[in-house]
Structures are given as structure tokens and as C-alpha cells.
BAFI-3210 file (N, C-alpha, C; in Angstrom, 3 decimals, decimal comma, padded with zeros to 6 digits):
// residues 86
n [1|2|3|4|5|6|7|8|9|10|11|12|13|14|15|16|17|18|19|20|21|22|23|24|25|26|27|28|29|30|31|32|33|34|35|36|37|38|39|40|41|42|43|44|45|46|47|48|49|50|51|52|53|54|55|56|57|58|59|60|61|62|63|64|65|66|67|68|69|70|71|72|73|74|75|76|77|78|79|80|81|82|83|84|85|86]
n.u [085,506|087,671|088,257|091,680|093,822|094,846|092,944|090,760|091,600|091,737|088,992|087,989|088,373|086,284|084,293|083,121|079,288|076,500|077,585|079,240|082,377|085,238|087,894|091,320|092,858|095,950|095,783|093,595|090,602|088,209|085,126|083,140|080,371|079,043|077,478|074,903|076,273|079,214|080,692|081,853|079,394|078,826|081,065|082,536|084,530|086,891|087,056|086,801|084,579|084,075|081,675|082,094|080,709|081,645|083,291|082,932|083,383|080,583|080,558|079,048|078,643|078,206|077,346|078,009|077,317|078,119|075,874|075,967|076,304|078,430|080,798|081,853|081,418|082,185|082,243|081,902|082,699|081,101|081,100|078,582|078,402|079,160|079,328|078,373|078,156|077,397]
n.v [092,400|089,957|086,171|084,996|082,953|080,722|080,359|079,466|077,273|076,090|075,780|074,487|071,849|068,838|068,619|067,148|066,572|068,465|070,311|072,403|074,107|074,989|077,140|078,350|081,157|082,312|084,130|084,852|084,259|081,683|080,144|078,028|076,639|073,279|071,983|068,916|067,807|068,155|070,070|073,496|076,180|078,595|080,726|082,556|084,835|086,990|088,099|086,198|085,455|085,262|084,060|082,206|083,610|085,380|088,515|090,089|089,168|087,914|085,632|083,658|080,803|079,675|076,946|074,375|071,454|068,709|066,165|063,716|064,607|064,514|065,939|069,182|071,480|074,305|077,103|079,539|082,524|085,163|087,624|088,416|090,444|092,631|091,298|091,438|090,861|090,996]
n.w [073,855|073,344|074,216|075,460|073,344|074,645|076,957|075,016|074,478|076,783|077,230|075,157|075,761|077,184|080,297|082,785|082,106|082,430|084,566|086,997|087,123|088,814|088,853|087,911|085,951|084,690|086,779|086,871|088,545|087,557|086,383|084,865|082,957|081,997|079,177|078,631|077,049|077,903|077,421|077,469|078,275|079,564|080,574|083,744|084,469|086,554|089,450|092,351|095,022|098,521|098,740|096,979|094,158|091,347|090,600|087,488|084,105|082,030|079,574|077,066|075,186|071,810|069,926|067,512|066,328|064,481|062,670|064,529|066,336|068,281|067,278|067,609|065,197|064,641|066,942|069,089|071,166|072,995|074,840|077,434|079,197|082,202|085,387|089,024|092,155|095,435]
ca.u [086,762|087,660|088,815|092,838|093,404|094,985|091,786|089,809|092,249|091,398|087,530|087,252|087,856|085,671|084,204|081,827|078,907|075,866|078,387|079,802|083,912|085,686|089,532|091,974|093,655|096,638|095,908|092,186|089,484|087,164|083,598|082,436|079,351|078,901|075,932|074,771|077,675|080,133|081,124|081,224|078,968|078,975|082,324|082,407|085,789|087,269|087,311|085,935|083,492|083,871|080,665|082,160|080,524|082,441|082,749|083,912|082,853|080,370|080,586|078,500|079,166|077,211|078,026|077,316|077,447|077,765|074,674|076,806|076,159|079,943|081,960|081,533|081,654|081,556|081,912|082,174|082,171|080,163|080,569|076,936|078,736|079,734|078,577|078,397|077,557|077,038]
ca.v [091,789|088,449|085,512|084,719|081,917|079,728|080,210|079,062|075,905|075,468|075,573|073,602|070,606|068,322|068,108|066,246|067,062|069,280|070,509|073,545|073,736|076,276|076,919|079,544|081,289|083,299|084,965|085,398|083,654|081,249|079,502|077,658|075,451|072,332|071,197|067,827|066,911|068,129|071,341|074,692|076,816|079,640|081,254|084,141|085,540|088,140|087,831|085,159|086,650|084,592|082,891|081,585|083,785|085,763|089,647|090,215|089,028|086,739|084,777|082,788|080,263|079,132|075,937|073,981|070,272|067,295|065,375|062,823|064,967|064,370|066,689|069,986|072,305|075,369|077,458|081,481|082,334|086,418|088,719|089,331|091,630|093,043|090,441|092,199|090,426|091,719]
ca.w [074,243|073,135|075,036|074,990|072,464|075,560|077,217|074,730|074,206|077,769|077,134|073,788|076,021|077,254|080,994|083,206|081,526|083,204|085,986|087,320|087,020|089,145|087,981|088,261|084,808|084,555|087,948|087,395|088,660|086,418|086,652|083,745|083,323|081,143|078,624|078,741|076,431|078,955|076,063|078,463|077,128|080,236|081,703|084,641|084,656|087,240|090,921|093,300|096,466|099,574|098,837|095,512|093,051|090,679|090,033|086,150|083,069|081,682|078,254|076,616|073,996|070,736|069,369|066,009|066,261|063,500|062,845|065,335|068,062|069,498|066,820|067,269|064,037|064,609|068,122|069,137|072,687|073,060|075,500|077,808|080,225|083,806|086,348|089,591|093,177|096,314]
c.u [086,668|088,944|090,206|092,701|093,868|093,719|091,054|090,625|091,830|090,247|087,025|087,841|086,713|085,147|083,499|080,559|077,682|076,554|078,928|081,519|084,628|087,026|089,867|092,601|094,587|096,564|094,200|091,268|088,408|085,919|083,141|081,341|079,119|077,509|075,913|075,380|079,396|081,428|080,936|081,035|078,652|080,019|082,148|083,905|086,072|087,535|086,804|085,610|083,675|083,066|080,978|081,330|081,896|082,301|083,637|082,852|082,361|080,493|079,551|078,309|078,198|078,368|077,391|078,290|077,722|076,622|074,942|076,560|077,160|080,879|081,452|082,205|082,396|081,330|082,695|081,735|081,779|080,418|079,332|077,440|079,314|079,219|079,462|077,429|077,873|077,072]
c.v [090,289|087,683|084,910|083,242|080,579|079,645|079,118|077,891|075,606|074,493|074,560|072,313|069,896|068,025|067,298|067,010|067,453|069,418|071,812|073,697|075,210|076,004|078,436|079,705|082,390|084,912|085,553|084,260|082,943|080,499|079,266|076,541|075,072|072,384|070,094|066,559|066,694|069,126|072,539|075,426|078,220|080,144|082,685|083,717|086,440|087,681|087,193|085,922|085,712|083,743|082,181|081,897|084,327|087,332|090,248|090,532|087,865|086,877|084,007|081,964|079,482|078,263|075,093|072,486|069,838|066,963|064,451|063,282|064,895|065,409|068,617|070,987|073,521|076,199|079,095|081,755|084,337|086,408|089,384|090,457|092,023|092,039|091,201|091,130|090,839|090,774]
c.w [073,996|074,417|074,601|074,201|073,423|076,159|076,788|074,111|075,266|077,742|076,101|074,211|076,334|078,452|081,822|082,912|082,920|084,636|085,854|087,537|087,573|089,108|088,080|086,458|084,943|085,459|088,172|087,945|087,948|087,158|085,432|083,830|082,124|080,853|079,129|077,969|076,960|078,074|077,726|077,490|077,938|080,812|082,285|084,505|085,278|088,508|092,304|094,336|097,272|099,609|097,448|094,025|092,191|090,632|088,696|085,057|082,580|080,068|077,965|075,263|073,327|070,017|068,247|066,457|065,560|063,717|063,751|066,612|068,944|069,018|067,111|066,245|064,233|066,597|068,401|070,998|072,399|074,883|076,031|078,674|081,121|084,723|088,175|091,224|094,422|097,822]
res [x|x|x|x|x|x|x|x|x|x|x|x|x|x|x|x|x|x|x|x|x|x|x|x|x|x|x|x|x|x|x|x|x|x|x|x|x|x|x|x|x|x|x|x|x|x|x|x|x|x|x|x|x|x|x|x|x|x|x|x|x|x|x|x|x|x|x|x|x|x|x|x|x|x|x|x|x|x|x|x|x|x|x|x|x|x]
***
């Protein structure tokens, strides 16, 4: 399953970098976490738990830089699975 293309207009911004960003989308629940460029390169998707995890789906995104280190090229977000907390 791929991620809606608003989504991933959301994601291919820019936020405070090594940080955790919790956000609501189109009635679901999000959790994404920044590199050290402030790129998210983890999103849980599905349904927030009382203690603020998530129970859904995680993502995880591969990204291709510039030699510049600010542009990025190149980016695919993957499907790892069911995320499941208790």
C-alpha cells in the first residue's frame, strides 16, 4: 500500500530535525520522526493508544541527497508493516 500523494506532500517538508512530530491526517492518526536534516524518514499511521503510541502502519523512507547535502534527489517511502502495541 502506498502513501496518498497529499500525505507525502505533507512529509517531503522539512521539520525540526532529530525530533519526533505527532499530527493528525484525514481522520487518522500520525507519528513521524526526523533525521538530523529535519527530512522524516519514519511514519506510524493508524490509531493513537492512550500512552501515545500508535496501532497501524509503519513506513520507512529512503532518501538520495545532492553532494550539498540540503537537496534531496531522490526519495520512496516502503511499507515494514502492522505495528501492534499493547
Amino acid at each position: 500500500m502506498s502513501l496518498q500523494s497529499a500525505l507525502e506532500q505533507k512529509l517531503a517538508k522539512r521539520y525540526e530535525p532529530s525530533s519526533s512530530v505527532q499530527d493528525n491526517f484525514r481522520g487518522k492518526d500520525i507519528t513521524f520522526i526526523t533525521n538530523k536534516a529535519g527530512d522524516p524518514v519514519t511514519l506510524y499511521i493508524g490509531k493513537r493508544n492512550p500512552d501515545g503510541s500508535i496501532m497501524g502502519e509503519r513506513y520507512a523512507r529512503k532518501i538520495q541527497y545532492a553532494p550539498d547535502e540540503n537537496t534531496v534527489l531522490k526519495s520512496h517511502w516502503d511499507l515494514k508493516g502492522k505495528v501492534q502495541r499493547g
